[in-house]
N, CA and C atoms as an extended XYZ file, in Angstrom:
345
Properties=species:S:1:pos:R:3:atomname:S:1:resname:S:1:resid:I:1 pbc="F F F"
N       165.409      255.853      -17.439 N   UNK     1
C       164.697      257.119      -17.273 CA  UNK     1
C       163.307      256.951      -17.886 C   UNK     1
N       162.572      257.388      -16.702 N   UNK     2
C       161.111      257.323      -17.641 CA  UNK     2
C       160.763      258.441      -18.644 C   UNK     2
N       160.060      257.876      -20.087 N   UNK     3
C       159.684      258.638      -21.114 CA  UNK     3
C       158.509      259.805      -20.975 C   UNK     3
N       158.239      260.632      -21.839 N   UNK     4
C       157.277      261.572      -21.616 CA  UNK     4
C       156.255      261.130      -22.141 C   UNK     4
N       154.977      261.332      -21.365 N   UNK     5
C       153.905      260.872      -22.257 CA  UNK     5
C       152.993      261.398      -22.914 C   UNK     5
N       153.798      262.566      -23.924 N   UNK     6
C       153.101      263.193      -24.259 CA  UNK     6
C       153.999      264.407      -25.016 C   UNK     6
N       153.910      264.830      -25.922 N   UNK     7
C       154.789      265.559      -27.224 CA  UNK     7
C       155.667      266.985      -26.048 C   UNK     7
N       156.107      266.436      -25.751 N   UNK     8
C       157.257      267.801      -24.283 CA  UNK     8
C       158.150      267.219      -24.166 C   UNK     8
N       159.167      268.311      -23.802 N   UNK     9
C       160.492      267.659      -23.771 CA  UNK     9
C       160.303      267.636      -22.039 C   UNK     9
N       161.107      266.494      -21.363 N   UNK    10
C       160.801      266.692      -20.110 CA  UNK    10
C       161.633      267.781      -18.978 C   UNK    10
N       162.770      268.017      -19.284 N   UNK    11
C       163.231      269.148      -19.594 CA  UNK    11
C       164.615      269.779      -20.514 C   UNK    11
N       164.392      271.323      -20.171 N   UNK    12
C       164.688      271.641      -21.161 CA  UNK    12
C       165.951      273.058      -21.062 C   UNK    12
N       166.489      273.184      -20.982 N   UNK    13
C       168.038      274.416      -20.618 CA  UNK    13
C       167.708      275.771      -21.441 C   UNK    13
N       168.185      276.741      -21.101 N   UNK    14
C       167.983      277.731      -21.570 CA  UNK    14
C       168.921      278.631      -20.799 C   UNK    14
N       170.425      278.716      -21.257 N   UNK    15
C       171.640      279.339      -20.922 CA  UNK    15
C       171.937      278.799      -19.228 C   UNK    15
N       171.652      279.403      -18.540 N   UNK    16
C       171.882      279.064      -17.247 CA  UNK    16
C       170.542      278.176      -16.473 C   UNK    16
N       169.464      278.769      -17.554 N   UNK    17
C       168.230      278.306      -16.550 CA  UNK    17
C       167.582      276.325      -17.065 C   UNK    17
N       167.172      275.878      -16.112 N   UNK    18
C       166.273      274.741      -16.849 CA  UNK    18
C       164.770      274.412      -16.167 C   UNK    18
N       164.465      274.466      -16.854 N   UNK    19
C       162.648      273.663      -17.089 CA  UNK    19
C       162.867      272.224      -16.850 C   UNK    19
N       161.970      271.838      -15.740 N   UNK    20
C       161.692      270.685      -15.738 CA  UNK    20
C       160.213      270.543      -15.902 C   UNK    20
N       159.796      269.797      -17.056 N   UNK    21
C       158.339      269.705      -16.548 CA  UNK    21
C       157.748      268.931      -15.732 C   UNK    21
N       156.534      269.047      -15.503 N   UNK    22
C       155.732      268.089      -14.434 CA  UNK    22
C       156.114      266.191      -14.288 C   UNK    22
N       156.238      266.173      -13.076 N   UNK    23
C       156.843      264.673      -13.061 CA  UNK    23
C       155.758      264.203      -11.998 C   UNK    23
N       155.004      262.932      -12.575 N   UNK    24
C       154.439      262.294      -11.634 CA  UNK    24
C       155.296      260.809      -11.461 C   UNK    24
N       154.528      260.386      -10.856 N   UNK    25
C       154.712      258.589      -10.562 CA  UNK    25
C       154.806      257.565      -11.023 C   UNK    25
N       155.571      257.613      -12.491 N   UNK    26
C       155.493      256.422      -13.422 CA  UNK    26
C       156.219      255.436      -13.146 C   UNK    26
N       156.157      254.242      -13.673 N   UNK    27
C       157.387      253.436      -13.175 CA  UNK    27
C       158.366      253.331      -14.356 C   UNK    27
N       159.107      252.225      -14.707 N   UNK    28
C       160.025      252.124      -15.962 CA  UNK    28
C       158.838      251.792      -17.489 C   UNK    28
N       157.896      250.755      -16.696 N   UNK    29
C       156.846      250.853      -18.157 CA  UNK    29
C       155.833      251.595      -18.352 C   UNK    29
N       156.249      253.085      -17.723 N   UNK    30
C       155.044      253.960      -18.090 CA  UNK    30
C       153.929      254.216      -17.316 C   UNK    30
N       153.502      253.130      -16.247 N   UNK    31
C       152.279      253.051      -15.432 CA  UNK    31
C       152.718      253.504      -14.473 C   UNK    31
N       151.206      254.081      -13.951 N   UNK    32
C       151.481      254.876      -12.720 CA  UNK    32
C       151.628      254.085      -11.624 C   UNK    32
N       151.873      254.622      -10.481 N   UNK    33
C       152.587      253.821       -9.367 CA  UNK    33
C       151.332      254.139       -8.230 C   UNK    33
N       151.108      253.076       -8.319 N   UNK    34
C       149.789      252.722       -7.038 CA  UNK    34
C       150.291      253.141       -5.738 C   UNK    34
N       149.515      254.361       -4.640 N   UNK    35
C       149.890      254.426       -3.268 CA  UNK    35
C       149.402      255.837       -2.749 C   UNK    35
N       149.915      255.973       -1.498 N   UNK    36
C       149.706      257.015       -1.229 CA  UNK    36
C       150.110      258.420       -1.676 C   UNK    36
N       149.763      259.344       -1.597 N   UNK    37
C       150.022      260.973       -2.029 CA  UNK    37
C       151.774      260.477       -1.760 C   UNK    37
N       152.138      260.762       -0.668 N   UNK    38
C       153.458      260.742       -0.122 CA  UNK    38
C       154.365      260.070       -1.303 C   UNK    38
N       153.839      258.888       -0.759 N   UNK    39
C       154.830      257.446       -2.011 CA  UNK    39
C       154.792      258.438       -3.512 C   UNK    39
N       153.914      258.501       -4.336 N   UNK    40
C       153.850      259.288       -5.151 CA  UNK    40
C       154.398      260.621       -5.099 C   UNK    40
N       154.885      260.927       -4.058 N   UNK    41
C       155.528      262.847       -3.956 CA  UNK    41
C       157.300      261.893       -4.412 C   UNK    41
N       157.650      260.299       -3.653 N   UNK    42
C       158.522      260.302       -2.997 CA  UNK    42
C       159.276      260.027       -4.900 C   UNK    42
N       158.618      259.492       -5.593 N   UNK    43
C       158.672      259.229       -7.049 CA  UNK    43
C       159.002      260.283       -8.189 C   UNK    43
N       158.203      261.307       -7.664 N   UNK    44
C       157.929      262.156       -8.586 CA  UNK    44
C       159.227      263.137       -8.149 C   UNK    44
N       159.636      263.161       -6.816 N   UNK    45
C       160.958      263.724       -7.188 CA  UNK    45
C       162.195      263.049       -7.264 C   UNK    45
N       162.092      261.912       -7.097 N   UNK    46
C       163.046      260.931       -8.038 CA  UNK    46
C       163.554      260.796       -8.831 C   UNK    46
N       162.100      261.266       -9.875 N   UNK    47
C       162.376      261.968      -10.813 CA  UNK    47
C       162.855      263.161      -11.387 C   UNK    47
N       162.734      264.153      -10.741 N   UNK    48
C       162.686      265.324      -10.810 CA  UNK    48
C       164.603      265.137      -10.602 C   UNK    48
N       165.140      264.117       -9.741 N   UNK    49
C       166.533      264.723       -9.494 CA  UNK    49
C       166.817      264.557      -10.334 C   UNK    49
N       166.591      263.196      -11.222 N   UNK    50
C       167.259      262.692      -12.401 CA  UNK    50
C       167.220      263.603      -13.282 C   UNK    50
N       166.039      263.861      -13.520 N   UNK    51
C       166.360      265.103      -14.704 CA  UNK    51
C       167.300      266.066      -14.471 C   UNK    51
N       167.516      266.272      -13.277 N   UNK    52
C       168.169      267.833      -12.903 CA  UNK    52
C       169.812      267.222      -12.939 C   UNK    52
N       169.965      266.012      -12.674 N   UNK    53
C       171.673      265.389      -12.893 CA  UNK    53
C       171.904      265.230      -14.264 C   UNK    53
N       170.606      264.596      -15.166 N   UNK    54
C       171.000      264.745      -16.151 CA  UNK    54
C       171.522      265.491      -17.236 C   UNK    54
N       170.968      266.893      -16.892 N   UNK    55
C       171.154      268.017      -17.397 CA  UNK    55
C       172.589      269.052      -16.490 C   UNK    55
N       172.823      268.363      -15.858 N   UNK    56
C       174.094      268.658      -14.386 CA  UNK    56
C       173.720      270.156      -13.516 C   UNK    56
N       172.303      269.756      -12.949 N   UNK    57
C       172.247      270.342      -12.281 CA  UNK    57
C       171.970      269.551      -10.670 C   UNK    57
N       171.413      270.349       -9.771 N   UNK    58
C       171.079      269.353       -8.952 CA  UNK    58
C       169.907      270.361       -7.846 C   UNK    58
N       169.516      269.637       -6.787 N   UNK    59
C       168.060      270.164       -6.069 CA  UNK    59
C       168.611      271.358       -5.819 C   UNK    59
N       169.820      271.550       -5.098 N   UNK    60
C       170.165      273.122       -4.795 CA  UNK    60
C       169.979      273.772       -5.671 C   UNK    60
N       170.272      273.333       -7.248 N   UNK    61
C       169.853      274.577       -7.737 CA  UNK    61
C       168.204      275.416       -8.292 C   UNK    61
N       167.557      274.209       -7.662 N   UNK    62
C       165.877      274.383       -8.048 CA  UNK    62
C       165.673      276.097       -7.193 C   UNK    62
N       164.754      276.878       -7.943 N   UNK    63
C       165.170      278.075       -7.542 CA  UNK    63
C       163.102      278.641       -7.179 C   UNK    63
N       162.118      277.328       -7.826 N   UNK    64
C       161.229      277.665       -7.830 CA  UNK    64
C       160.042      276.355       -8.565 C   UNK    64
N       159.300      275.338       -7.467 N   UNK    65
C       158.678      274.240       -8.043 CA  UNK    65
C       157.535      274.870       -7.334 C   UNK    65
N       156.525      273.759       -8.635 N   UNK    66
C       154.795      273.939       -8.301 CA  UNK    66
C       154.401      272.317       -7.907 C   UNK    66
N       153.476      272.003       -6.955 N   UNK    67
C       153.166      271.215       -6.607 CA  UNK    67
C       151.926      271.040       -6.981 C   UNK    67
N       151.093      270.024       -7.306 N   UNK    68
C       149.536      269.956       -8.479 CA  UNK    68
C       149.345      268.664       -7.308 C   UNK    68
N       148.305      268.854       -6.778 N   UNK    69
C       147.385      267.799       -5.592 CA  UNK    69
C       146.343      267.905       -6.313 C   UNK    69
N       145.865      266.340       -6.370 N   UNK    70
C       144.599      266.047       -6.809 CA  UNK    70
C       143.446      266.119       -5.899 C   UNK    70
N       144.275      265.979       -4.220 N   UNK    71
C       143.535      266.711       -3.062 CA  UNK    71
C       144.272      267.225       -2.297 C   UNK    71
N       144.138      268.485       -2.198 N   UNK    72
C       144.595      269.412       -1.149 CA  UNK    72
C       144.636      268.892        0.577 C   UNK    72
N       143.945      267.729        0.488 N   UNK    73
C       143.729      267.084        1.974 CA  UNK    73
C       145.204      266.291        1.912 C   UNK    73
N       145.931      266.082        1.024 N   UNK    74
C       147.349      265.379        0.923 CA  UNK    74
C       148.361      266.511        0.947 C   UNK    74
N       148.184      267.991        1.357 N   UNK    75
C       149.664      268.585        1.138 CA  UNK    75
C       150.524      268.279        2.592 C   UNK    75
N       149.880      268.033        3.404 N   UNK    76
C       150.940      267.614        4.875 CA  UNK    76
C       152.063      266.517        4.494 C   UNK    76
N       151.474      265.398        3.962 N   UNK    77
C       151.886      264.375        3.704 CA  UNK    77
C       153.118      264.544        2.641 C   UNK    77
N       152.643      265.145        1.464 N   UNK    78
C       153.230      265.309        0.316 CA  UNK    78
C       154.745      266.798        0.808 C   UNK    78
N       153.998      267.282        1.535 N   UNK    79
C       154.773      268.204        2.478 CA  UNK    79
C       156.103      267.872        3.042 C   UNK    79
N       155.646      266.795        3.837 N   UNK    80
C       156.926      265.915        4.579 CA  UNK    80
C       157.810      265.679        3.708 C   UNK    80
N       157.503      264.321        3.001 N   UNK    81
C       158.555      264.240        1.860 CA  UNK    81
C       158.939      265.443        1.011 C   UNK    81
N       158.896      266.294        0.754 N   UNK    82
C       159.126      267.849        0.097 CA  UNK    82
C       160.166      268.009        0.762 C   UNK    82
N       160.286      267.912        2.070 N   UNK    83
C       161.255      269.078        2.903 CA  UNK    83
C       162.100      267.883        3.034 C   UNK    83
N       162.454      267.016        2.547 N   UNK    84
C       163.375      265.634        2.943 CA  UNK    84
C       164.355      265.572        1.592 C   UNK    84
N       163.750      266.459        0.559 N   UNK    85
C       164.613      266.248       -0.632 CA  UNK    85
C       165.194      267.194       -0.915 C   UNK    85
N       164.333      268.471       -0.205 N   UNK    86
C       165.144      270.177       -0.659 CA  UNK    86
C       165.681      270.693        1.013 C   UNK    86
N       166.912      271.014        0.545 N   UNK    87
C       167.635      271.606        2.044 CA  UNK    87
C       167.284      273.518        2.058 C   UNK    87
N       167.174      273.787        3.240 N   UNK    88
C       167.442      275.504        3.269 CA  UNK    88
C       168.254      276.344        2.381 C   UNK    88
N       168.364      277.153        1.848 N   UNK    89
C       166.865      277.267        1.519 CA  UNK    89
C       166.285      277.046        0.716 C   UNK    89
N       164.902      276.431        0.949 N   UNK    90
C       164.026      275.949       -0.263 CA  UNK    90
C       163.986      276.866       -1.132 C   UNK    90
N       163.430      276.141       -2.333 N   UNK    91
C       162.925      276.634       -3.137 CA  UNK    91
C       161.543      277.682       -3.054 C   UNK    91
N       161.112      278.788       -3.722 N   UNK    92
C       159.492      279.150       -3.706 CA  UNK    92
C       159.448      277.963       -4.457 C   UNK    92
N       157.720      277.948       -3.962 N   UNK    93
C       156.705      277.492       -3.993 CA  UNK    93
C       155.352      277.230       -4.505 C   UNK    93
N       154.520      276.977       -5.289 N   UNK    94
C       153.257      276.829       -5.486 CA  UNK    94
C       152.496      275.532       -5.270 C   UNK    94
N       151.515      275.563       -3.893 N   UNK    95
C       150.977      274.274       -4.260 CA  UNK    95
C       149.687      274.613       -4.696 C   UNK    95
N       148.918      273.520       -5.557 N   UNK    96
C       147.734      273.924       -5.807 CA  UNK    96
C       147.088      273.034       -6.514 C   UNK    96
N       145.233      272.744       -5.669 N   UNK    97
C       144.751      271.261       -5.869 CA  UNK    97
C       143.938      271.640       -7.478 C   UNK    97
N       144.085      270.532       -7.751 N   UNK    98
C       143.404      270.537       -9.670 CA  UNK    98
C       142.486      269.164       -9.669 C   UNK    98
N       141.725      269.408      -10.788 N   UNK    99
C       140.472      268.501      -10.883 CA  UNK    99
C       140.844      267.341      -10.738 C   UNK    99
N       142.166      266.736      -11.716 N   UNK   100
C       142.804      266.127      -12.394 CA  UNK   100
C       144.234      265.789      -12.618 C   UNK   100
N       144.947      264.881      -12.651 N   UNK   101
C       146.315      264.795      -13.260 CA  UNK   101
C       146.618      263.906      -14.076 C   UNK   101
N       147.066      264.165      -15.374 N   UNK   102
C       147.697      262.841      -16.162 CA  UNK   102
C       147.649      261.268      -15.587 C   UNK   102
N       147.084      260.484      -16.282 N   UNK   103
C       147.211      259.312      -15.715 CA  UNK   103
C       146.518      258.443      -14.271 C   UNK   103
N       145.706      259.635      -13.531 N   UNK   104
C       145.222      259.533      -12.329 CA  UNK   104
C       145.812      259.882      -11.209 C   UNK   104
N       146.945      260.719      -11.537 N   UNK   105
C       148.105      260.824      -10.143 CA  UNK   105
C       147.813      261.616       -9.295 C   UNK   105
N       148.319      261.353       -8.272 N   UNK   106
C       147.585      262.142       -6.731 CA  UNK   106
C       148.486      263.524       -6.556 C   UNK   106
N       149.778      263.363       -7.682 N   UNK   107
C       150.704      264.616       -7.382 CA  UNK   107
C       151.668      264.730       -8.331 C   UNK   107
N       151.750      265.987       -9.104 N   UNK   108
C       152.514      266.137      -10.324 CA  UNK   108
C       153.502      267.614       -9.486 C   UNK   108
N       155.233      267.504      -10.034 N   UNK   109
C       155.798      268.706       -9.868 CA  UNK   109
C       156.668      268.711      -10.235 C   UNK   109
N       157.219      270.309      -11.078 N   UNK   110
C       157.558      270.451      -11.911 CA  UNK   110
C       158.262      271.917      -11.028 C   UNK   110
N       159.779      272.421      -11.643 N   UNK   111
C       160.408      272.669      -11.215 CA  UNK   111
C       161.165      273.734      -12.448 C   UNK   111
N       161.609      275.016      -11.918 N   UNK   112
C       163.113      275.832      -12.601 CA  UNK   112
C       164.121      275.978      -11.634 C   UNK   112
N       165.115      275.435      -12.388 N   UNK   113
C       166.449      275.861      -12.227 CA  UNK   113
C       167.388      276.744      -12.398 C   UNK   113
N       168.426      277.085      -11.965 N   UNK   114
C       169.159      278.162      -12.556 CA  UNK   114
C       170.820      277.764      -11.426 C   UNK   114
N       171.680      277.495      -12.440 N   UNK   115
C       172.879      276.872      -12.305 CA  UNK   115
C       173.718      278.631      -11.618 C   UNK   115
């Protein structure tokens, strides 16, 4: 499991509900993972399941993720893979492009649950 880089728990439970925070594209040593928006969406919820098994939940129960594009010209892409990992009905939604992401990443997302 990749580590946090940075003083947060990556997530976190709270009776029924859980916090996942923002997951980009790291690999096992921490570095980010060179590629397209997509490849990087396809990582970052890779991550995102793991956390959610680890804590025993799983994508069905994601009830509400934000999507962080470093360009808004990548949400089609990042889009596709989105709808390949969450079944009907999705989750709400937020996507929304930012200056910046940790590490240089083209796409950070972060997710609540509720079992």
């Amino acid at each position: 499991m990749v580590k946090p880089i940075g003083p947060y728990s990556p997530a976190r439970a709270a009776g029924e509900w859980l916090f996942v925070s923002g997951q980009i594209a790291l690999d096992e040593s921490g570095q980010l993972v060179q590629g397209t928006a997509a490849r990087q969406a396809e990582i970052c919820l890779r991550h995102l399941g793991a956390r959610l098994r680890e804590a025993g939940f799983s994508p069905a129960d994601v009830v509400k993720t934000t999507v962080f594009l470093a360009d808004m010209g990548s949400f089609a892409e990042v889009n596709e893979v989105y709808a390949k990992f969450f079944a009907p009905p999705y989750p709400a939604r937020s996507a929304v492009a930012v200056v910046a992401l940790p590490k240089g990443a083209a796409v950070e997302i972060e997710a609540v649950a509720r079992r």
